[in-house]
C-alpha positions as CSV (number, residue, x, y, z in Angstrom):
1,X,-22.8,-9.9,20.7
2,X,-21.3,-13.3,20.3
3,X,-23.9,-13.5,17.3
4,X,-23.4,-10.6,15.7
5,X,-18.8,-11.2,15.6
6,X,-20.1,-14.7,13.8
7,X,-22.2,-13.1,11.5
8,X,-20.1,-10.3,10.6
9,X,-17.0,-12.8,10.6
10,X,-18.7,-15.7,8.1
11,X,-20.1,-12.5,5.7
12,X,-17.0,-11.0,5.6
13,X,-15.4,-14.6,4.3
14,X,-18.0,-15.9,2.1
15,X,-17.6,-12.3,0.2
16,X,-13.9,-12.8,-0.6
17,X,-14.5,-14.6,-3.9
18,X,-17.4,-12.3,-4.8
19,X,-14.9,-9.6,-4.4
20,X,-11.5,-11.0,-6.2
21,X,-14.2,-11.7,-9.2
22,X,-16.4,-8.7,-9.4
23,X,-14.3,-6.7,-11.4
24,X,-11.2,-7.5,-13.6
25,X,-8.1,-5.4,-11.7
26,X,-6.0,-3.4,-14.1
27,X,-2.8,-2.2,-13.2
28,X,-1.6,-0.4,-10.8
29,X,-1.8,3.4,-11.4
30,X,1.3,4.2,-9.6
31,X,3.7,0.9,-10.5
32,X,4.8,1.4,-6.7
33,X,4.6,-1.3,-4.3
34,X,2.8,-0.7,-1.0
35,X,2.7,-2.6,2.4
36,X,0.1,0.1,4.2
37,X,-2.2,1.1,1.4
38,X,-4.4,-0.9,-1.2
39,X,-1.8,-1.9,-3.2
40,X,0.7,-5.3,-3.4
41,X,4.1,-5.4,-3.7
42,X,4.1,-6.5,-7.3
43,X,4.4,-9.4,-9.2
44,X,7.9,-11.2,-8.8
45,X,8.8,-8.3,-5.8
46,X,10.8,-9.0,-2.7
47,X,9.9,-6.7,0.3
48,X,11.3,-6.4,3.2
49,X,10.3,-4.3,6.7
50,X,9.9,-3.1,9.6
51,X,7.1,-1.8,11.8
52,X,8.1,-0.1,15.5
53,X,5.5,0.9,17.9
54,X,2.8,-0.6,19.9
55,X,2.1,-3.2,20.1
56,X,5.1,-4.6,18.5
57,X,8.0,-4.3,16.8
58,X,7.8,-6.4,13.6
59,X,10.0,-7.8,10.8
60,X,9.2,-9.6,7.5
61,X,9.3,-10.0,3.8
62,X,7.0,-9.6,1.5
63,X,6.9,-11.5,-2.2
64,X,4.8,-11.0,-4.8
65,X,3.3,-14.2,-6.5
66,X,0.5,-12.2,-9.0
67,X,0.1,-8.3,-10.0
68,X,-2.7,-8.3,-7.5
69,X,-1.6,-10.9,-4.8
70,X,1.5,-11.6,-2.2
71,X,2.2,-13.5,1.0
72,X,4.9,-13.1,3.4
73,X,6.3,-14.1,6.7
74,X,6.8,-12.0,9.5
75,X,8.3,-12.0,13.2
76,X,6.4,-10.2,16.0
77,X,8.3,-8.5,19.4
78,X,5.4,-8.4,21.0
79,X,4.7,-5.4,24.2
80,X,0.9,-5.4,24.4
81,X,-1.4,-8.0,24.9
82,X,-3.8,-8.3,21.9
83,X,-2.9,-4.6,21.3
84,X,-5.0,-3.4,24.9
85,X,-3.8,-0.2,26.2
86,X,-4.1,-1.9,29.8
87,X,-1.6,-5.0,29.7
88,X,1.7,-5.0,28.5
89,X,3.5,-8.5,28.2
90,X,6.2,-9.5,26.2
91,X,6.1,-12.2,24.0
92,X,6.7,-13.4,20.5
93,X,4.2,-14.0,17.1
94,X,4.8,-15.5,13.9
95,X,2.6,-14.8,10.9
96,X,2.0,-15.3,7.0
97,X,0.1,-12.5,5.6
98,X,-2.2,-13.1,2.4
99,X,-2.6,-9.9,0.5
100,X,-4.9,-9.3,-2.7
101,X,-6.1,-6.0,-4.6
102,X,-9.5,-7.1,-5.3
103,X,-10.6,-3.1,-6.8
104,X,-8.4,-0.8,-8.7
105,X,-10.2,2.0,-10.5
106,X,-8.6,5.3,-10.8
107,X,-6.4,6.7,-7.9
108,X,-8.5,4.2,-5.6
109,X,-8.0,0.6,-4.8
110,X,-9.2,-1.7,-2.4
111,X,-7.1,-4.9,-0.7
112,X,-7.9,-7.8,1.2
113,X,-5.5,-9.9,3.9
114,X,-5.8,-12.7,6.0
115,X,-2.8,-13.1,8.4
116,X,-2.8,-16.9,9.9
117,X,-0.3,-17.0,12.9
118,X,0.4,-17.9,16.6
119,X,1.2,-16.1,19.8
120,X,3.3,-16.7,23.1
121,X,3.4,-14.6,25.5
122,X,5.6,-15.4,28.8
123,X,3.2,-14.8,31.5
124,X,3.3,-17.4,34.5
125,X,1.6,-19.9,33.0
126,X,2.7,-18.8,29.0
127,X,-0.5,-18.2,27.0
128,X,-0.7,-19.5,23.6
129,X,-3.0,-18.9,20.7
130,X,-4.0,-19.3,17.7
131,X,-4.4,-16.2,15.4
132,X,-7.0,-15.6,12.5
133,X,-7.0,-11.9,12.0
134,X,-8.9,-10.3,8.3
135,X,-9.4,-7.1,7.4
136,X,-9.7,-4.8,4.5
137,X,-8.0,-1.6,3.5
138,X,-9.2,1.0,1.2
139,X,-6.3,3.1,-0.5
140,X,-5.8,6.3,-2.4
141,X,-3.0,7.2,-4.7
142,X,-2.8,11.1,-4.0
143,X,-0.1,11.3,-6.4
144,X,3.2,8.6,-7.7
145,X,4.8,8.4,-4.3
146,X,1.9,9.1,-1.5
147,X,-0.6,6.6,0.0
148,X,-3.2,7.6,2.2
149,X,-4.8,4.7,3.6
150,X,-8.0,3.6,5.7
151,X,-8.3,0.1,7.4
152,X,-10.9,-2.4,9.0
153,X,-9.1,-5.0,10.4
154,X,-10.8,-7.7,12.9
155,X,-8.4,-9.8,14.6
156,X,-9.5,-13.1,16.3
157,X,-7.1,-15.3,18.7
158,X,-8.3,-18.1,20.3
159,X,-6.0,-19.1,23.5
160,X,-5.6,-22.6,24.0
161,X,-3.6,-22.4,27.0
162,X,-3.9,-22.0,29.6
163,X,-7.1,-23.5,30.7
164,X,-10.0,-22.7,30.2
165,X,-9.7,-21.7,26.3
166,X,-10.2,-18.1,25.5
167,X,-11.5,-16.4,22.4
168,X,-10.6,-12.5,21.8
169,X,-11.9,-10.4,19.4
170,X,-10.6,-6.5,18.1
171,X,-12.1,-4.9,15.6
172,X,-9.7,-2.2,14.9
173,X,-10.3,1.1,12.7
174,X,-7.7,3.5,11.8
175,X,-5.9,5.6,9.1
176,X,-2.4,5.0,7.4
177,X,-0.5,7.0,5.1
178,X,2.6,5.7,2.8
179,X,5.5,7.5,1.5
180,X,8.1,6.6,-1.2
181,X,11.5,8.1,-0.6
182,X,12.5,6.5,-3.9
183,X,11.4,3.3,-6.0
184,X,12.8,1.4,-3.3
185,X,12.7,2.3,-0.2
186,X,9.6,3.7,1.7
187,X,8.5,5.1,4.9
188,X,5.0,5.5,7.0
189,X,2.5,5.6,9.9
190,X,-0.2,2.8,10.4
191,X,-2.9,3.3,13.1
192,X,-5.7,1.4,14.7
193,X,-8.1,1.7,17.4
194,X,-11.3,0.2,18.7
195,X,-11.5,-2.6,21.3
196,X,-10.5,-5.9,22.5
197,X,-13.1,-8.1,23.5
198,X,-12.8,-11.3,25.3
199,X,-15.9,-13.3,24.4
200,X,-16.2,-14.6,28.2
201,X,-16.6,-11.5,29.3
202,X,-14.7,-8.0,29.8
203,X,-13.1,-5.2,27.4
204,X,-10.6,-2.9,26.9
205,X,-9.5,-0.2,24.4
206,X,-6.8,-1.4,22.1
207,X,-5.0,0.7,19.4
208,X,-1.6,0.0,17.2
209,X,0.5,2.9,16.6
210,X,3.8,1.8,14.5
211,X,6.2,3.7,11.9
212,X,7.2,1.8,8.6
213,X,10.3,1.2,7.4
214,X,10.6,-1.1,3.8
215,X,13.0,-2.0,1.3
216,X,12.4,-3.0,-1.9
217,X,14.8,-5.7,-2.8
């Protein structure tokens, strides 16, 4: 199992470039900015949101450095434990989300993200770690203002404390859909499920479940 994650993991990275170069990326067909679907916010955009559900509640702002690429921060509430259905602990998460459209063509578009970050969560000892999730999400314009939106996501924390050092793995799957209210603001529903795995041993079935709430500034 172990050799499979690292094999999936190290083809999913040394494809990136391939990707981002395969095909030049016209515009976007809709001029909206998206935080669920395949889309960026926009080159020169300022986004800001917030995501309420399991297993977090999340704030953050978005900005938009290319037509096809944006980064952001964002601040994690957390409830659930790597997103498992069977622990909830509270605890806190910082992150900075690298987005890029890598495939436009038509009503369909495809984006990449890497989202670098930490986690603490206060259990007796805390538990700390390191977070490395990817993933890729595959969008559809159905018309100007609608998103609907598949993602693969596989997120990766490695706890350095406490001893001994843990490695988790989720490979998450799930449907999203994205709604714009106006040019500015926008609402919608992003899901996930699949399971956590700790690499020592043991699983559990994790999903995230969390309504959208975003402002374009």
């Amino acid at each position: 199992m172990r050799k499979v994650i690292k094999a999936a993991v190290l083809s999913f990275l040394v494809s990136l470039p391939a990707l981002a170069q395969s095909r030049p990326v016209g515009p976007s067909p809709t001029g909206r900015y998206s935080l669920l679907g395949g889309e960026t916010v926009g080159s020169g955009v300022n986004v800001v949101s917030g995501e309420f559900g399991w297993p977090s509640v999340t704030f953050g702002i978005t900005h938009g450095v290319s037509p096809t690429a944006d980064i952001g921060l964002k601040f994690d509430l957390l409830f659930g434990f790597e997103s498992a259905s069977c622990c909830s602990q509270f605890g806190v998460g910082f992150r900075a989300p690298l987005r890029m459209t890598t495939y436009r063509r038509d009503r369909l578009s495809v984006l990449l993200h890497f989202d670098p970050g930490l986690k603490i969560y206060t259990a007796n000892p805390a538990d700390f770690g390191l977070a490395f999730p990817i993933g890729a999400v595959f969008g559809y314009s159905a018309n100007r203002d609608l998103t609907i939106a598949f993602g693969v996501d596989l997120g990766m924390t490695l706890y350095v404390s406490p001893s001994p050092v843990r490695f988790l793995i989720s490979p998450l799957f799930g449907p999203a859909v994205e709604y714009h209210v106006d040019p500015l603001l926008t609402v919608g529903l992003n899901t996930r499920f699949g399971p956590v795995i700790d690499t020592s041993g043991g699983s559990s079935f994790g999903f995230v479940t969390q309504v959208l709430l975003a402002y374009k500034m």
